[in-house]
N, C-alpha and C positions, 0 to 999 in steps of 0.2 A: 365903674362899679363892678364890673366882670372882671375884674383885675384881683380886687379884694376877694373875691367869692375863690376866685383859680386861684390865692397864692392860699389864703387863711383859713377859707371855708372847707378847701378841697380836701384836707388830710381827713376831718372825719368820716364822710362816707368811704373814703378809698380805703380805710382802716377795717372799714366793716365790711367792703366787698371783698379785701382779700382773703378773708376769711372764708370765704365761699369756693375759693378755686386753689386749686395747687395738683402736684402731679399724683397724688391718688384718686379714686374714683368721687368724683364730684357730686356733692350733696347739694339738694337744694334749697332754697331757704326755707322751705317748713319745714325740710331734716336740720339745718340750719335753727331754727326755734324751738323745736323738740327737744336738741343735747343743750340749749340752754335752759329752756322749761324744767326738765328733767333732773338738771344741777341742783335744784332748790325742793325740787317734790319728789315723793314717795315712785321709788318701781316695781313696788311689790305686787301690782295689778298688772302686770306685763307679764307675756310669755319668757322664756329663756332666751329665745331667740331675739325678741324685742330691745332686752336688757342686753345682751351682748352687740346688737348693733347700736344703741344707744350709749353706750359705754367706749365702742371704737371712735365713734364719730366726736366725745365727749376728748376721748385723748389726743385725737387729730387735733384738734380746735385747741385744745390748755395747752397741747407737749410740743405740738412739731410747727403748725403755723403760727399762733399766738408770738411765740418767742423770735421765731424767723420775723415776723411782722414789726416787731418793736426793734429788733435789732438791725436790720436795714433802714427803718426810719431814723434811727438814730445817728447810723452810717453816713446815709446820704446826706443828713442836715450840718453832720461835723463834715466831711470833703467840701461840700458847698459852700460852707461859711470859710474851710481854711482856703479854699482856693477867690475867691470876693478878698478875704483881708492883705494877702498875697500880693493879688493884684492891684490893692489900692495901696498898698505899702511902697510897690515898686512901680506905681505909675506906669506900669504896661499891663495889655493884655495877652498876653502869651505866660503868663507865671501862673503857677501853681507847684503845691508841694510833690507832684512829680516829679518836674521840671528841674524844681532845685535839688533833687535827691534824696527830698525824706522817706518819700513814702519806697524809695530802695535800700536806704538804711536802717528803714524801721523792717523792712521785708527782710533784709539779710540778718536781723537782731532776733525777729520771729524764727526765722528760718534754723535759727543755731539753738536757740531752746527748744525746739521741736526735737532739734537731732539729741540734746543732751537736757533727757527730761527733768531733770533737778533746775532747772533755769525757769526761772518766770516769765514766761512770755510778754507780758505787758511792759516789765521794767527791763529787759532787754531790749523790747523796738521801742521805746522811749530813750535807754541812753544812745543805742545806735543814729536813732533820728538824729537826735541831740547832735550826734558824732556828724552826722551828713552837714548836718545845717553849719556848724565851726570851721567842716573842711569849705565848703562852698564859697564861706566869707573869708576864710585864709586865703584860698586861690585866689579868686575876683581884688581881693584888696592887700597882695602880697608889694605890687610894688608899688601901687597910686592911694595918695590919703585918699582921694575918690575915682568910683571906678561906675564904669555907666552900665547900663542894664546890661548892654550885651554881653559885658564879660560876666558879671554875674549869673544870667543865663546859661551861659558859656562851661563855664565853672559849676554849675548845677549839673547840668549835662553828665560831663566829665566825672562828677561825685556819682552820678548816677551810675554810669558804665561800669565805672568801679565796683562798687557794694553788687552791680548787678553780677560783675565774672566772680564775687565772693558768693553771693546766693550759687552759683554755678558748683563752685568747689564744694560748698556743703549738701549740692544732691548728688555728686562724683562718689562723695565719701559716705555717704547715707546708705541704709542699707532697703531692701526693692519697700517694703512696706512703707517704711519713712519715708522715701525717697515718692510713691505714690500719693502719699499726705501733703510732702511741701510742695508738688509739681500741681496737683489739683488746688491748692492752696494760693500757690502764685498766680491763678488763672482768676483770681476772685471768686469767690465759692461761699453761698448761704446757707448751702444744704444741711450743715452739720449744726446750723444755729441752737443755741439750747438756751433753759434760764440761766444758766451759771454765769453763760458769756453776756449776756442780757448784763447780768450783776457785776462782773468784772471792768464793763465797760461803759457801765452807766453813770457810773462818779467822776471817771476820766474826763469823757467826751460831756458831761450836764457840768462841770467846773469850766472848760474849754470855752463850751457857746457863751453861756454868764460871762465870763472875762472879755471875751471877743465882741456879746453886745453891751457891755458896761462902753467900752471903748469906742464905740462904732463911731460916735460923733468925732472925737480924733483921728479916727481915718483921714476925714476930708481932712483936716488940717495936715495933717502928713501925707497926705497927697501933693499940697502945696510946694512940698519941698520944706528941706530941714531948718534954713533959714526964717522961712514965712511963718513955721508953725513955731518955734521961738519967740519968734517975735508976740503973740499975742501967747504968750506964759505958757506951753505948751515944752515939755522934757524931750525932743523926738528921739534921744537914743535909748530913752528909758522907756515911751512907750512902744517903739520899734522891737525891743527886746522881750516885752510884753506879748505883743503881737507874736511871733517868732515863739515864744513859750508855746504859748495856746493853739496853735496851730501844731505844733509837735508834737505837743502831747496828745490835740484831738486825731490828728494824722496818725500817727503809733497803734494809738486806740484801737481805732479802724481798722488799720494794717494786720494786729495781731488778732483781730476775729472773723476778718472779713477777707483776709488776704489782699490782693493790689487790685485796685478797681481803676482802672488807668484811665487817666484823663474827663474823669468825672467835676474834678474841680476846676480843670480850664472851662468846658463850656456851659455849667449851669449858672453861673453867676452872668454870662452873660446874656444868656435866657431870661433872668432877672433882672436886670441893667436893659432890656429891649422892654419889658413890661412896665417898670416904674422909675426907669431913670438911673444916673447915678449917683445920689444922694447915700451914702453908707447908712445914715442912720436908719434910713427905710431898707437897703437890702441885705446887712446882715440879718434882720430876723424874718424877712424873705423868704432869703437862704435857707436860713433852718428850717421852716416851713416848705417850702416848695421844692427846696432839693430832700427832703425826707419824702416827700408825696410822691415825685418825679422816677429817683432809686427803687421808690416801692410796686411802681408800676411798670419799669424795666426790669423789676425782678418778676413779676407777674408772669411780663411775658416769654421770662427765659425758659420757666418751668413749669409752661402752658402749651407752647408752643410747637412743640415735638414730644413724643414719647418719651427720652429720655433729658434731663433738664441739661439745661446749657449754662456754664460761667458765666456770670453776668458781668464780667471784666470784659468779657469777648464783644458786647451791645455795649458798653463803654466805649470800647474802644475802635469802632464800629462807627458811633455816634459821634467820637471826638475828635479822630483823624480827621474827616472833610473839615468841622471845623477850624481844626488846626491850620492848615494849609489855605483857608479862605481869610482866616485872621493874618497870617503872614502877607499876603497878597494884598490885603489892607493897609497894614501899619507898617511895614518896611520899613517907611520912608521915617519912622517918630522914634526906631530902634535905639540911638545915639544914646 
């Protein structure tokens, strides 16, 4: 029952305590109740002084946390869910849209309408993703009708290094302001959250999960392998491609408001997979849930933590490394 409460329960109160801390001076929750009291009732019995701290605290709360708050929930719930469908797609656990290159193709796609502000940043790291994820399956399956995880892996890698020495050339050629935009930007960065991006990215990444958990029960069956899920009326190159959309498009998303938050989607899913198993249909909406709660709380403490706030790609990545290296020490041996 403590499962259910930590994966489904948890987002609302953590929703309502971020609101209380961040890297300006911390209100408490009667000041906390007051700029919501105050939203609805008359200030015209308050001093000046009243009304302007009422009014600060009132902007902090609607302008700068509110939006930061919805928009890393929604962060963390798309990398979690695309890094679970990933991994059940390609029966290992070492994959995620790192790994295979998206989220450095959507970064080097962001990275270029940043430098050339007429480019939309959203439909650029979606067709770059795009781009990553075609070169990935080109390499991996250039000479074999099928090719096993590792080259695929392999081949992620490889797309990644790539788009990563291209991100490289576009802060070469950036000029110092850009070039301080995309370099805090590739480190993962929420600071600048606003509603716009809130809205930009909230039709992407709420089409992505829907499509991801319409399918979820297909997972398992494409887990089986291509043949087995055939066999019981099951399309797997159709649902595969499926998969692979919605993952791209939710990773892009991400990528273009939140910058690279690296390796957030290797190991929350398996956070989730330790708590209820691995049945897909239970952890993609899990996912969404627990890796929005989990994101929101490592952003907590990025920009808690010290005086001046810290990347929260930096606590990703932090986070993900040891696992990494303990998941390899594991599965070696199933890499084939």
């Amino acid at each position: 029952m403590y499962k259910f409460y930590l994966i489904y329960v948890l987002p609302l109160p953590l929703l309502f305590f971020s609101l209380l801390i961040g890297p300006s001076q911390q209100f408490s929750i009667v000041d906390f109740l007051h700029a919501v009291y105050y939203c609805f009732a008359s200030t015209e019995h308050l001093t000046i002084v009243q009304q302007d701290k009422i009014e600060m605290m009132q902007n902090i709360m609607l302008n700068v946390r509110m939006p930061r708050i919805f928009l890393t929930f929604m962060v963390g719930a798309a990398l979690a869910s695309s890094g679970n469908a990933l991994q059940a797609l390609f029966r290992n656990p070492l994959v995620d849209s790192y790994v295979l290159g998206i989220s450095s193709g959507a970064a080097l796609g962001a990275a270029i309408a940043l430098l050339f502000s007429w480019l939309p940043v959203q439909i650029s790291a979606f067709i770059f993703g795009i781009v990553a994820v075609c070169l990935t399956y080109g390499f991996a399956y250039q000479r074999y009708q099928k090719s096993s995880v590792v080259v695929v892996l392999l081949s992620g890698m490889i797309v990644s290094g790539l788009f990563i020495a291209g991100l490289s050339i576009v802060q070469y050629l950036s000029d110092p302001y850009k070039l301080q935009a995309i370099v805090q930007w590739t480190m993962g960065n929420l600071h600048q959250a606003t509603w716009q991006k809130v809205q930009q990215s909230f039709f992407p990444i709420t089409v992505s999960l829907i499509g991801l958990y319409v399918l979820r029960w297909r997972m398992n069956l494409l887990a089986l392998g291509g043949l087995e899920a055939q066999a019981v009326g099951v399309d797997p190159k159709r649902d595969q491609l499926l998969i692979v959309l919605f993952v791209t498009l939710a990773t892009s998303s991400s990528v273009a408001v939140a910058g690279i938050i690296s390796l957030y989607g290797l190991f929350l899913p398996h956070i989730v997979r330790m708590l209820i198993g691995p049945n897909n249909a239970k952890t993609v909406p899990a996912n969404i849930c627990f890796g929005g709660s989990f994101l929101l709380i490592i952003d907590n403490i990025s920009r808690t933590v010290s005086s001046f706030e810290i990347p929260i790609g930096i606590f990703t990545m932090f986070l993900g490394a040891p696992l990494f290296l303990y998941l390899i020490r594991r599965y070696h041996s199933n890499w084939a």
